[in-house]
PAZATOR-921307 format. One line per 5 residues: their letters; for each residue x, y, z of N, C-alpha, C. Coordinates in Angstrom, 2 decimals, m for minus. Example, Ala and Ser with C-alpha at 12.3 -4.5 7.8 and 13.67 -1.06 7.14 Angstrom:
2
AS	13.19/m5.69/7.80/12.30/m4.50/7.80/13.20/m3.30/7.80; 12.85/m2.25/7.08/13.67/m1.06/7.14/12.90/0.03/7.87
***
This chain:
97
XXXXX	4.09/m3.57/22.02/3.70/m2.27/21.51/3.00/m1.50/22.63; 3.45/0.07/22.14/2.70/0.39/23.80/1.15/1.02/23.10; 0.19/1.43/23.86/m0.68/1.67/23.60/m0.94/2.80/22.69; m0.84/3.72/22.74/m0.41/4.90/21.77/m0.64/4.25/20.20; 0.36/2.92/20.49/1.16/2.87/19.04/m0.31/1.76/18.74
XXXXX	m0.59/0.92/19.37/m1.55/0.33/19.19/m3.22/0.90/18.65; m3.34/2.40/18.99/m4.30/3.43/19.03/m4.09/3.51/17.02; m3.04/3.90/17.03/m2.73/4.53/15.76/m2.87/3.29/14.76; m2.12/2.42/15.13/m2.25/0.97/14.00/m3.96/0.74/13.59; m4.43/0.97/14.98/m5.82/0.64/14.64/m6.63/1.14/13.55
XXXXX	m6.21/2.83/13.93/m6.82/3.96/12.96/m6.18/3.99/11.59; m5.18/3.63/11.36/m4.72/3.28/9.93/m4.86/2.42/9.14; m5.17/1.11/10.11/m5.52/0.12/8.88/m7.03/0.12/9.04; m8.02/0.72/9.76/m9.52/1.16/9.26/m9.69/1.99/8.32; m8.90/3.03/8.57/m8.75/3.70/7.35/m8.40/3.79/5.79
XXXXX	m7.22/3.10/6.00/m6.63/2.26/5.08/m7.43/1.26/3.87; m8.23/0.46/5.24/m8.95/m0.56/4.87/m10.08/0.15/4.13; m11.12/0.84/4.71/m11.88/1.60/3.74/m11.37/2.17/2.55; m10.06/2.71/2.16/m9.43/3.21/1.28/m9.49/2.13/m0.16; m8.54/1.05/0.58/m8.58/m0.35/m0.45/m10.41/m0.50/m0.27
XXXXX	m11.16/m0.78/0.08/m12.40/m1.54/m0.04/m12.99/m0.47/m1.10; m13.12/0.52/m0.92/m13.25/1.53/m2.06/m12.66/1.41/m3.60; m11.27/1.75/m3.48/m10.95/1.07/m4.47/m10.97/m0.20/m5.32; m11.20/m1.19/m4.95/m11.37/m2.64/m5.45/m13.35/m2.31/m6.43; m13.93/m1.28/m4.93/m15.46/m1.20/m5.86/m15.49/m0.25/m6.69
XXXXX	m14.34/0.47/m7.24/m13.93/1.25/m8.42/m13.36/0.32/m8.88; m12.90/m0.27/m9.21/m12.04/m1.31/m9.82/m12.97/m1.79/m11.06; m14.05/m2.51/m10.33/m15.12/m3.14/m10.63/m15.78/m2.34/m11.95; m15.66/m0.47/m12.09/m16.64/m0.37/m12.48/m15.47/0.83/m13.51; m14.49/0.57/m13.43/m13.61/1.16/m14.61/m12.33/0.82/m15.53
XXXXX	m12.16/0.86/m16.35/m11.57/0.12/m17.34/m9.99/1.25/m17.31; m10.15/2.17/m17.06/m9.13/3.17/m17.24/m7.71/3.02/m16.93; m6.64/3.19/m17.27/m5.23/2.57/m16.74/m4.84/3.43/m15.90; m5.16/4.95/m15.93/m4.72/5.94/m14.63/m5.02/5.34/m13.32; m6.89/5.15/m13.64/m7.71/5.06/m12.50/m7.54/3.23/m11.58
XXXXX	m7.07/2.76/m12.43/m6.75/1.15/m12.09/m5.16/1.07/m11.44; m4.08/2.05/m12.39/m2.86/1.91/m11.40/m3.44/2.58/m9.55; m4.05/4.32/m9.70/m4.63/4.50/m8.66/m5.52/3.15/m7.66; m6.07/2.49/m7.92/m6.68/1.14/m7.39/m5.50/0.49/m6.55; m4.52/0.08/m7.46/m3.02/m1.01/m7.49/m2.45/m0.28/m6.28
XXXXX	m2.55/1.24/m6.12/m1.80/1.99/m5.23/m2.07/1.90/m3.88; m3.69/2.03/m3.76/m4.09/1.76/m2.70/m4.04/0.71/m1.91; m4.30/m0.28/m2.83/m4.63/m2.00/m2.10/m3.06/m2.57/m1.88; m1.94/m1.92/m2.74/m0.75/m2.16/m2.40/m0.33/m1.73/m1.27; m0.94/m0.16/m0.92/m0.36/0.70/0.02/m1.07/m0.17/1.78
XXXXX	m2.36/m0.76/1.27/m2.71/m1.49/2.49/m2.40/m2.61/2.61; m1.67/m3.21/1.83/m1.58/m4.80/1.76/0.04/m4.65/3.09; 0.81/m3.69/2.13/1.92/m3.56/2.98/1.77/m2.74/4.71; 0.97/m1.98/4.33/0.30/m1.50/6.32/m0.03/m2.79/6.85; m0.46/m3.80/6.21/m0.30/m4.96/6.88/0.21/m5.82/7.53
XXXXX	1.23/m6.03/6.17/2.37/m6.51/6.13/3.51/m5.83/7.47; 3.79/m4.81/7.53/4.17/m4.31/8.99/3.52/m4.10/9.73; 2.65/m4.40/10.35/2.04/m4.66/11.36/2.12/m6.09/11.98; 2.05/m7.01/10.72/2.47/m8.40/11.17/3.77/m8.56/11.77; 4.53/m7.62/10.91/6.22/m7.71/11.60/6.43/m7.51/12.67
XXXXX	5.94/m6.17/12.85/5.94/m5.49/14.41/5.25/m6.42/15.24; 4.47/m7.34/15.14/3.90/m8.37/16.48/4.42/m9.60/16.26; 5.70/m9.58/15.26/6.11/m10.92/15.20/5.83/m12.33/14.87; 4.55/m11.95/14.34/3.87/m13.51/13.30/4.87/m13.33/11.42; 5.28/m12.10/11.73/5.76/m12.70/10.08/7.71/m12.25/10.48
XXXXX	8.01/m12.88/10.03/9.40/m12.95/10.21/9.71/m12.01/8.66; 10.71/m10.73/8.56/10.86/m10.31/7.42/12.89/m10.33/6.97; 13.30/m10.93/8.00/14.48/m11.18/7.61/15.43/m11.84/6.36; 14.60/m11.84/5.42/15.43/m12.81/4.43/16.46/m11.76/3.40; 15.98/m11.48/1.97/16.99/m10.96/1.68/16.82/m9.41/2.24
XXXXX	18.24/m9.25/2.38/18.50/m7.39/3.07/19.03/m6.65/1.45; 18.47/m5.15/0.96/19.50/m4.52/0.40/19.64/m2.78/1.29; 21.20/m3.09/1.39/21.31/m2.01/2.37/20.81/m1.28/3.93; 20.88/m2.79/4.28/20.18/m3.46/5.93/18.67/m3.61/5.89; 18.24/m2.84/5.05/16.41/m3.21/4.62/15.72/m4.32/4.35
XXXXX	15.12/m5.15/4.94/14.57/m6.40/4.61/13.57/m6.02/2.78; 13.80/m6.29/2.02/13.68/m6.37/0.84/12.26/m6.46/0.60; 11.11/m7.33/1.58/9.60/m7.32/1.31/9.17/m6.07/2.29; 9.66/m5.46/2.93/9.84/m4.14/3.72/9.86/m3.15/2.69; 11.03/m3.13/1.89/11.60/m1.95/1.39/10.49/m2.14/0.07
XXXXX	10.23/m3.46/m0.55/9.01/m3.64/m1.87/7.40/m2.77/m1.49; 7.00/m2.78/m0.68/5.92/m2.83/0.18/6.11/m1.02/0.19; 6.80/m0.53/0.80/7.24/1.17/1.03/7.11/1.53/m0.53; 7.99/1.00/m1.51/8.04/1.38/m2.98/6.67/1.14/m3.32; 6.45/0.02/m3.81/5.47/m0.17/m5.06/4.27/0.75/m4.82
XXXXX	3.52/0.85/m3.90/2.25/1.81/m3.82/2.32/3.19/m4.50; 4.03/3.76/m4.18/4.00/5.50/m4.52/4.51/4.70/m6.43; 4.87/4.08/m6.68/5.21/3.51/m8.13/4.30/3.51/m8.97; 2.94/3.15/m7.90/1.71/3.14/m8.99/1.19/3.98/m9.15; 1.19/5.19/m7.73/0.63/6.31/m8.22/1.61/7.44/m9.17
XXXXX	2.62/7.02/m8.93/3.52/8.05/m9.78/2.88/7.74/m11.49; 3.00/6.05/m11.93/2.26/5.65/m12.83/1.04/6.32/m13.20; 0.32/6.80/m12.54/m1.29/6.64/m12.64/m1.29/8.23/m12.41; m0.39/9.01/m12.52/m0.11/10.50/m12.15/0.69/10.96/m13.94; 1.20/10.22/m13.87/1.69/10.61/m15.30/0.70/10.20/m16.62
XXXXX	0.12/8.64/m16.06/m0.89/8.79/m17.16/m1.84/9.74/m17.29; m2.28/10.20/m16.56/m3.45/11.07/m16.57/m2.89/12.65/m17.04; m1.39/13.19/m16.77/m1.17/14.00/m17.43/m0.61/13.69/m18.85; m0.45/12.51/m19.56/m0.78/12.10/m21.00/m2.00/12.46/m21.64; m3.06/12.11/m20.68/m4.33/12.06/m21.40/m4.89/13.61/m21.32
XX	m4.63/14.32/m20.79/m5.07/15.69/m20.32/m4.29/16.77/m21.62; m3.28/16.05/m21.91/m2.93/17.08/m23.32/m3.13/16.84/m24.60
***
């Protein structure tokens, strides 16, 4: 990786990381299903910034199943985070009417 890219990884998963560490201490202190998928979104959305980052330095191998040349825990990882907030976006316009 060249440095640049190394600059940026850094600043995203600090960021990131504060994002999830935040959320988990909302977690803690609300019962709500909007505000808990929002939680799921975050810690998903950093679990997977992780998760490629490991790829990109080659400790995690992501080759197993492909759909449509996409390594499949690649393509899960990209989805599920915007899934929960789409979730947690619609509940809250349930509860608002």
């Amino acid at each position: 990786m060249e440095h640049g890219e190394v600059i940026l990884y850094i600043i995203k998963l600090a960021l990131s990381g504060i994002a999830a560490f935040l959320a988990i201490a909302l977690w803690s202190k609300t019962r709500d299903a909007a505000w808990m998928s929002l939680v799921a979104g975050a810690v998903t959305g950093y679990a997977g910034m992780v998760f490629e980052l490991l790829v990109k330095m080659g400790i995690v191998i992501a080759d197993g199943i492909q759909l449509a040349g996409i390594p499949l825990s690649s393509l899960l990882f990209a989805i599920i985070p915007t899934l929960f907030f789409i979730l947690a976006f619609i509940l809250m316009l349930r509860r608002t009417r």
